[in-house]
DOTORTI-382482 format. One record per residue (C-alpha): x, y, z; residue number from 1; residue in one letter. Coordinates in pm, whole numbers, always signed. Example, Ala and Ser with C-alpha at 12.3 -4.5 7.8 and 13.67 -1.06 7.14 Angstrom:
{rec {+1230, -450, +780}, 1, A}
{rec {+1367, -106, +714}, 2, S}
//
This chain:
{rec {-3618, +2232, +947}, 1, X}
{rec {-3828, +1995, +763}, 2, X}
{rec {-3611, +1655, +643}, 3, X}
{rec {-3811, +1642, +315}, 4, X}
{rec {-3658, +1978, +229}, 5, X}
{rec {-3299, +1823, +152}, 6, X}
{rec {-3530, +1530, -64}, 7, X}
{rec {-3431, +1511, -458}, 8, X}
{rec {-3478, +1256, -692}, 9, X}
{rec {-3104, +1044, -782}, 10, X}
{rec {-3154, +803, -1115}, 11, X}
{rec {-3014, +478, -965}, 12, X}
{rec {-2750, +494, -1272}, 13, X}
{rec {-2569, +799, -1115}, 14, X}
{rec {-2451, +607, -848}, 15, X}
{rec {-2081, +535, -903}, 16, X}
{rec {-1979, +141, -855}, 17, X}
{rec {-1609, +156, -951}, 18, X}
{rec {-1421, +462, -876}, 19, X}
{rec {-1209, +671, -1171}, 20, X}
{rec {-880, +573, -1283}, 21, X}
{rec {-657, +744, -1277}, 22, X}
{rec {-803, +911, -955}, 23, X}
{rec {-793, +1253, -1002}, 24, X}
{rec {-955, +1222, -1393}, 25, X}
{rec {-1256, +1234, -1182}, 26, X}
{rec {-1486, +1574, -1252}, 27, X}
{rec {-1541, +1802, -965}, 28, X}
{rec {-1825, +2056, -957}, 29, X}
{rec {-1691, +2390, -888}, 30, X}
{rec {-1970, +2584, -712}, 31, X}
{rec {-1849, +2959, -619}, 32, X}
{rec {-2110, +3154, -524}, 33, X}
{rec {-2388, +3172, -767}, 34, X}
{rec {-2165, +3021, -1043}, 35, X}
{rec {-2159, +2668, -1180}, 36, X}
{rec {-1827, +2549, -1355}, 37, X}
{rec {-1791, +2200, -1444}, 38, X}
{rec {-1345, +2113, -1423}, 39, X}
{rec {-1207, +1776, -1275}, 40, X}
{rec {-1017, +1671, -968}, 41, X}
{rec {-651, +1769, -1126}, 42, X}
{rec {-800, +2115, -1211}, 43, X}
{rec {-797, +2198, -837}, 44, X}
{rec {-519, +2390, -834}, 45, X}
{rec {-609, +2668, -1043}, 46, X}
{rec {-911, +2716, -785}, 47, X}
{rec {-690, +2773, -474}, 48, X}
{rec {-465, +3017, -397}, 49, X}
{rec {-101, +3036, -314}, 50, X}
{rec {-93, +3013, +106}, 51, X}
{rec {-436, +2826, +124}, 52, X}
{rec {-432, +2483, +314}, 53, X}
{rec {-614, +2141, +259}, 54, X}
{rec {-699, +1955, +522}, 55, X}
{rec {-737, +1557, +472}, 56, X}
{rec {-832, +1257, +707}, 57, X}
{rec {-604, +992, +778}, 58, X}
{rec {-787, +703, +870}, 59, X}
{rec {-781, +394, +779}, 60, X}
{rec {-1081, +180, +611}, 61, X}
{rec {-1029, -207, +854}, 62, X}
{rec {-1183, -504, +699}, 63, X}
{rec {-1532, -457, +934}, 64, X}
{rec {-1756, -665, +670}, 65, X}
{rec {-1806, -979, +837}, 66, X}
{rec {-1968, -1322, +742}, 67, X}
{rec {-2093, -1550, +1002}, 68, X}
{rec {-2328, -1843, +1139}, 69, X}
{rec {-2505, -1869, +1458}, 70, X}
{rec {-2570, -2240, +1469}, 71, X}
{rec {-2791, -2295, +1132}, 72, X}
{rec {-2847, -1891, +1094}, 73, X}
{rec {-2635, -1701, +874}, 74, X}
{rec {-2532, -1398, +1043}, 75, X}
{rec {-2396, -1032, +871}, 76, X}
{rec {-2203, -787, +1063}, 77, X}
{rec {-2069, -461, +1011}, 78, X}
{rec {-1854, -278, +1295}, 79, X}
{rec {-1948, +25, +1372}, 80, X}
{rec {-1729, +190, +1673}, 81, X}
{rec {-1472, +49, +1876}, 82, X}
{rec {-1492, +28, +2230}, 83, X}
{rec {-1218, -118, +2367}, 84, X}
{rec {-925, -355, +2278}, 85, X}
{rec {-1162, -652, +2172}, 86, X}
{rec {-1519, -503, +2224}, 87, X}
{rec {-1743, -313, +1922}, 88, X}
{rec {-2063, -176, +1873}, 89, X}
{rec {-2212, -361, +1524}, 90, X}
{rec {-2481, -360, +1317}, 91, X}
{rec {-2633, -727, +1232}, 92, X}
{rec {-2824, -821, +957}, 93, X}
{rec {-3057, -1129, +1081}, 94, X}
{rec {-3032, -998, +1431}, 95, X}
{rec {-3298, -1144, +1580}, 96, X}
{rec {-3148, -1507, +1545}, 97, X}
{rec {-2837, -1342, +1801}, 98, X}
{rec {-2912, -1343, +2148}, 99, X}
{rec {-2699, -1202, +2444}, 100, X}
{rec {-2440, -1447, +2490}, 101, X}
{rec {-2380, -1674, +2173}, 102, X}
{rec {-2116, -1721, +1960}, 103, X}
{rec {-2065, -1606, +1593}, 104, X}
{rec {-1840, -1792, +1419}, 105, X}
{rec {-1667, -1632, +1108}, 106, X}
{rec {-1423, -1716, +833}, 107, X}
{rec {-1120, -1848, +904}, 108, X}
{rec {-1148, -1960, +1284}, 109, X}
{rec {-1249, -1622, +1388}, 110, X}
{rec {-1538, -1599, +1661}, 111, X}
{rec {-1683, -1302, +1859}, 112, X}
{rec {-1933, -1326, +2178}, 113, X}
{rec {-2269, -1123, +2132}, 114, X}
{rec {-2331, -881, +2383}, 115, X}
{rec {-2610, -641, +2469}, 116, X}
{rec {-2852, -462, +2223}, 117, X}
{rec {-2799, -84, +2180}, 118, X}
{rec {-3040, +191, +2142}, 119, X}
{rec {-2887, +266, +1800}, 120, X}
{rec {-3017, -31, +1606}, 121, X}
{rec {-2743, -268, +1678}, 122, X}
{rec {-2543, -480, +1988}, 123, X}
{rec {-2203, -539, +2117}, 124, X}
{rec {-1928, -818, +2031}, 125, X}
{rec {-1673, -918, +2136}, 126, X}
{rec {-1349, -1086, +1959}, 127, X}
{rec {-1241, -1438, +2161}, 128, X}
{rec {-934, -1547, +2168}, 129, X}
{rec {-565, -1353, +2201}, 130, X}
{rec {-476, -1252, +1814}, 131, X}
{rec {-548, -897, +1807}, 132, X}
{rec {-860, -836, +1654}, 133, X}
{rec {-674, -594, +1325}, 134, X}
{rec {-510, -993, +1267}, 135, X}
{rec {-868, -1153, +1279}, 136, X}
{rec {-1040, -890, +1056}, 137, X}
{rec {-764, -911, +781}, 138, X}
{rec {-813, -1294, +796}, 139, X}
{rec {-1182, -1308, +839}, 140, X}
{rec {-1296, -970, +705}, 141, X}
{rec {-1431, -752, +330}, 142, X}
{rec {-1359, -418, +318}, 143, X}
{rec {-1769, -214, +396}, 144, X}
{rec {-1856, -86, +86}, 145, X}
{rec {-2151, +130, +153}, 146, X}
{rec {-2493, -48, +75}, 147, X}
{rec {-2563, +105, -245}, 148, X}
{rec {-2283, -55, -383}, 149, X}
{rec {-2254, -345, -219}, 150, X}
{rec {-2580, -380, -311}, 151, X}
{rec {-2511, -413, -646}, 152, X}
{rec {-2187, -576, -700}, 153, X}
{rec {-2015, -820, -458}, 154, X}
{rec {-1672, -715, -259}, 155, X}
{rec {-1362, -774, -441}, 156, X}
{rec {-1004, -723, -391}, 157, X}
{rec {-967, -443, -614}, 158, X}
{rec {-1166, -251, -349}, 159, X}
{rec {-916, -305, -66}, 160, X}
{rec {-687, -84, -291}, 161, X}
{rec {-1000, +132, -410}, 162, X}
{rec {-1149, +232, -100}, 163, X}
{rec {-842, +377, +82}, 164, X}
{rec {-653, +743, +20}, 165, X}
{rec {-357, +815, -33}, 166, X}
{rec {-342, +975, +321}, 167, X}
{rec {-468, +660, +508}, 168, X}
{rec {-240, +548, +810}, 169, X}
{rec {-462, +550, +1175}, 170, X}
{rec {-683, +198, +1127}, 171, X}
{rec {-1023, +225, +1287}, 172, X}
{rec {-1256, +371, +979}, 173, X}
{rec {-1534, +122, +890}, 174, X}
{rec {-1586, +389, +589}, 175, X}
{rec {-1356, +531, +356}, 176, X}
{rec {-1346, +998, +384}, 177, X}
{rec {-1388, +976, -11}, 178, X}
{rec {-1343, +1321, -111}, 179, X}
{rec {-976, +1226, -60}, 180, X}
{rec {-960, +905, -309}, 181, X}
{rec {-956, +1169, -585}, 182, X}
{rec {-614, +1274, -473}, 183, X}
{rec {-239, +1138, -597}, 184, X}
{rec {+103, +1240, -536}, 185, X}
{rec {+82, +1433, -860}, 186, X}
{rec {-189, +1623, -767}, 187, X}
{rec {-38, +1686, -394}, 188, X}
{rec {+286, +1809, -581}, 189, X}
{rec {+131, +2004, -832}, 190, X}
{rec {-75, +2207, -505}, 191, X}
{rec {+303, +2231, -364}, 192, X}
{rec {+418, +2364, -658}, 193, X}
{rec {+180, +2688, -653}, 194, X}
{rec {+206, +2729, -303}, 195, X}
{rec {-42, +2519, -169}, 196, X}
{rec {-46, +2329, +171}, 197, X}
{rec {-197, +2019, +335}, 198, X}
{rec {-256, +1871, +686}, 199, X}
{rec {-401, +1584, +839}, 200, X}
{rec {-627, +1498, +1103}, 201, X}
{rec {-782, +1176, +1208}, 202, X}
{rec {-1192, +1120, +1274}, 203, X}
{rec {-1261, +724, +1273}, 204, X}
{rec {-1567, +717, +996}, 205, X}
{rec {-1803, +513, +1149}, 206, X}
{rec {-2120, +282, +975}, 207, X}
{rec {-2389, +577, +1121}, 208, X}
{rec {-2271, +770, +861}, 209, X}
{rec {-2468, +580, +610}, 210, X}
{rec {-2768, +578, +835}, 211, X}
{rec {-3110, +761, +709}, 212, X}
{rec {-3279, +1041, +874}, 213, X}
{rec {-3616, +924, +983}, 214, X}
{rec {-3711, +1192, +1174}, 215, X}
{rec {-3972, +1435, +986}, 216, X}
{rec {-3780, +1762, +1092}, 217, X}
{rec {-3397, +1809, +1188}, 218, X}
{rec {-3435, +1892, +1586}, 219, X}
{rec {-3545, +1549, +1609}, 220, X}
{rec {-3230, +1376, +1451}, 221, X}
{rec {-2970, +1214, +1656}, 222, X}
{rec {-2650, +1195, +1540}, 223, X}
{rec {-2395, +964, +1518}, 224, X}
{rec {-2112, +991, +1721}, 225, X}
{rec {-1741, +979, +1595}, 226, X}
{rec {-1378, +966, +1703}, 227, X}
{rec {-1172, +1219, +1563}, 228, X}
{rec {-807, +1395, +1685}, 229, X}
{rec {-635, +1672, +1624}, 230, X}
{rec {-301, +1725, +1810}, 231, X}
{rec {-147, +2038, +1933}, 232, X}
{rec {+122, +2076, +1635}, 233, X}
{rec {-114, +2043, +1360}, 234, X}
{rec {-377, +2301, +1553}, 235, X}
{rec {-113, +2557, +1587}, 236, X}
{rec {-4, +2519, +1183}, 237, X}
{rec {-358, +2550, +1119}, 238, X}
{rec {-429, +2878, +1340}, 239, X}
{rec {-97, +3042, +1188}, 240, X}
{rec {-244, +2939, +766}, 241, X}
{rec {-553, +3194, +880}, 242, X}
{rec {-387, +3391, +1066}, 243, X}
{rec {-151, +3461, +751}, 244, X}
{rec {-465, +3529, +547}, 245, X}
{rec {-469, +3155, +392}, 246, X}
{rec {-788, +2930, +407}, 247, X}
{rec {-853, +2630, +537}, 248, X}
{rec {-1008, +2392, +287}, 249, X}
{rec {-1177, +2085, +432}, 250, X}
{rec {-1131, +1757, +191}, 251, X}
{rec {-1391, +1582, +318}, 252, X}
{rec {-1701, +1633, +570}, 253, X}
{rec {-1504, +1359, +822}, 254, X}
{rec {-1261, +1645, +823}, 255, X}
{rec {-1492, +1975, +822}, 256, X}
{rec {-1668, +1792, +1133}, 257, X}
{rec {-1345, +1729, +1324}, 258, X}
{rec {-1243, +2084, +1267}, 259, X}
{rec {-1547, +2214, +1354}, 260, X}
{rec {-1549, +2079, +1702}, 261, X}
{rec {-1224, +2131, +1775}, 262, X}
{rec {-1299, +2494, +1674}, 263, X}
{rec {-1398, +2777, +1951}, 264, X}
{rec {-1651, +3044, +1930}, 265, X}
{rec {-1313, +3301, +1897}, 266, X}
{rec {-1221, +3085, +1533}, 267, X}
{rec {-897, +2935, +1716}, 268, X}
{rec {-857, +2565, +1663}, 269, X}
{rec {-752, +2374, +2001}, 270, X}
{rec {-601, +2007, +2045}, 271, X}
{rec {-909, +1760, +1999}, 272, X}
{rec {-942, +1427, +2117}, 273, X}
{rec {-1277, +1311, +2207}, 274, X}
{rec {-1610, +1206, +1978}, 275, X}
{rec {-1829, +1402, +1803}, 276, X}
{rec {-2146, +1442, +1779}, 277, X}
{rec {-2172, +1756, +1558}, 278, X}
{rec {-2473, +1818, +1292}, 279, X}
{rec {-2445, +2082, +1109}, 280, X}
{rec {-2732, +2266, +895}, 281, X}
{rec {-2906, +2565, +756}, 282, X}
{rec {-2856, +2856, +1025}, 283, X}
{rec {-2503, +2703, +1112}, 284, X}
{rec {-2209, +2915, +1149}, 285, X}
{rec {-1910, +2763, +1052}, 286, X}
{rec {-1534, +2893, +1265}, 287, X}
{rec {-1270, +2730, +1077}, 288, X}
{rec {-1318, +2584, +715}, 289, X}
{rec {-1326, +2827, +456}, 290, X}
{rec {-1457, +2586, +160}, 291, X}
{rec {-1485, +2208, +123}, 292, X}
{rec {-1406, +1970, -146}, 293, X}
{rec {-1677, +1636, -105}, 294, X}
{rec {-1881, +1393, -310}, 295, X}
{rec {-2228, +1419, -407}, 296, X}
{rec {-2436, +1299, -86}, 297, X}
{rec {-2746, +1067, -57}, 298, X}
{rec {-3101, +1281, -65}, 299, X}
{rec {-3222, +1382, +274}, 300, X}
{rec {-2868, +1290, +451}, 301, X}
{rec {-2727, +1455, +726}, 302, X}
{rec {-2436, +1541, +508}, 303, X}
{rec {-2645, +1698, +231}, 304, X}
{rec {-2775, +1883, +478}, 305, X}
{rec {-2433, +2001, +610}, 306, X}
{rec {-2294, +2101, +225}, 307, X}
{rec {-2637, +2294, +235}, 308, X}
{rec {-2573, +2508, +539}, 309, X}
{rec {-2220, +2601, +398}, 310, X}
{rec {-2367, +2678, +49}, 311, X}
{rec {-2756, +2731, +38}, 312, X}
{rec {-3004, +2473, +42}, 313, X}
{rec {-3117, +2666, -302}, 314, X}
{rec {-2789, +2659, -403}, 315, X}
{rec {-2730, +2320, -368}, 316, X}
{rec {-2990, +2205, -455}, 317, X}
{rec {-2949, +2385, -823}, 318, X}
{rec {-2599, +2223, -815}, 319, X}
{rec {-2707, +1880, -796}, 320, X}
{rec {-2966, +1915, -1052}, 321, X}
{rec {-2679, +2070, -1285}, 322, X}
{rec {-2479, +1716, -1163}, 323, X}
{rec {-2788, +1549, -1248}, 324, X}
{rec {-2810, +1677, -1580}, 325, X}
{rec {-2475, +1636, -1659}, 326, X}
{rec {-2400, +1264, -1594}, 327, X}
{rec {-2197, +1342, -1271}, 328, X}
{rec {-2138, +1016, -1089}, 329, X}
{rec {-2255, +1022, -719}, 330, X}
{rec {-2148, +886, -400}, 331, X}
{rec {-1839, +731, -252}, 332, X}
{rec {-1658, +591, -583}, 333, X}
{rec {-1799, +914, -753}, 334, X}
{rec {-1708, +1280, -858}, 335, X}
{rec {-1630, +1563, -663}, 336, X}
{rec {-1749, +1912, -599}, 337, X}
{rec {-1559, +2203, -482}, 338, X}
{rec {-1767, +2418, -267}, 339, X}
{rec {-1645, +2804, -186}, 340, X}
{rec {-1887, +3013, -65}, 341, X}
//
């Protein structure tokens, strides 16, 4: 499909810096089949139904902003993906003064080796020294607030308590699943209450996700790949919710991906432990997730594309103009949608 098809026009005051406090006053979209209704976050309840299941992300947002000089070059890095105990794949802003070999020095005493240049617009590092690197990055690193905010505001510490769920305990994200920062243990108690579920599952967010498309049509898109887990116990409570007539309702795309792969053609869910390189639009046909709960996603994104194949691309695209219209805040610190097709 073409890319320009999932294009729509955002005024640059939609976009949410801060997020809403308390966290579930945020609004949520409710888009059921051809019908619009416009609720908020601690609403959700009263659009589920007794026996259905959420399923969140536990990962962890790390402190992968990093500051740094290369002799007389300052030097911006953001970690991407882990590859091993002290090696990651980053993307660096003023790359071209790195070469192969030299050392960044950060805040704090930290320092990391360069490595080699990927084919995904970025290179390797590598963390000297014997501290384990989550150490270093507390010391030396900002929490990676997504470029349209960070663009806008500088890093503070009220965004090491922002940018993190409630659900957040496996440390590798270097992006926060932000569907979830709308929920608190009110909300999670008041789902109990009529009957509602929730499980977790881990997929490591990594920077890609921010990355454009710049292909001119979807077959020509590579995706990102991700880390994401879920274990045998947590499968089998899953299978039993649908088999019991329940659905499963993904908070987040980080989870609807992860579920998705772990997901056969039969609509059992198996133990998963590997990355992912899943994109999902138009034509799709999704095996496990029965709705999703998400933000509102940049304009010809792979993840507006994804909320597209699960909804419409009409559809969705009459729901963001309704968003639009109605001073919904986008992005990661912004409102939600609930999306049940």
């Amino acid at each position: 499909m073409r890319v320009d098809l999932f294009d729509f026009d955002l005024p640059p005051e939609r976009i949410a810096l801060r997020p809403a406090s308390p966290r579930d006053s945020a609004r949520m979209l409710v888009v059921q089949g051809d019908t619009l209704l416009d609720a908020h976050a601690h609403d959700l309840p009263s659009f589920l139904r007794p026996g259905d299941c959420l399923v969140f992300n536990d990962t962890r947002v790390i402190p992968a902003q990093l500051e740094g000089q290369r002799g007389e070059a300052k030097v911006g890095v953001t970690l991407h993906k882990r590859l091993g105990p002290r090696d990651w794949q980053v993307f660096v802003r003023n790359a071209k003064r790195v070469r192969p070999g030299e050392v960044i020095d950060f805040a704090a005493g930290v320092q990391a080796q360069a490595g080699a240049r990927d084919d995904e617009g970025g290179m390797t590092i590598s963390f000297l020294g014997e501290e384990p690197v989550e150490l270093l990055l507390e010391r030396a690193g900002q929490m990676p607030l997504p470029p349209y905010i960070a663009s806008k505001r500088p890093t503070d510490d009220q965004d090491r308590q922002d940018y993190q769920t409630m659900f957040a305990r496996e440390a590798g994200a270097v992006a926060a699943p932000t569907a979830a920062l709308h929920f608190t243990p009110e909300l999670i108690a008041a789902l109990a209450d009529k009957g509602i579920g929730h499980e977790t599952l881990t997929l490591h967010v990594g920077a890609g996700t921010f990355l454009p498309v710049k292909a001119d049509d979807t077959s020509e898109h590579r995706m990102h790949a991700e880390w994401g887990q879920i274990d045998a116990a947590t499968a089998d409570r899953l299978n039993a919710v649908r088999a019991k007539g329940g659905r499963l309702i993904a908070v987040g795309t980080t989870s609807l991906r992860v579920l998705e792969s772990a997901t056969g053609e039969d609509g059992i869910i198996r133990p998963f432990a590997d990355e992912t390189r899943i994109f999902i639009t138009p034509g799709y046909r999704f095996r496990a997730i029965d709705g999703l709960m998400t933000n509102f996603h940049l304009p010809r994104s792979t993840l507006f594309m994804l909320v597209s194949a699960l909804m419409g691309l009409d559809r969705m695209q009459a729901a963001y103009k309704h968003a639009i219209d109605n001073d919904y805040r986008f992005y990661s610190y912004g409102d939600a949608s609930l999306l049940l097709p």
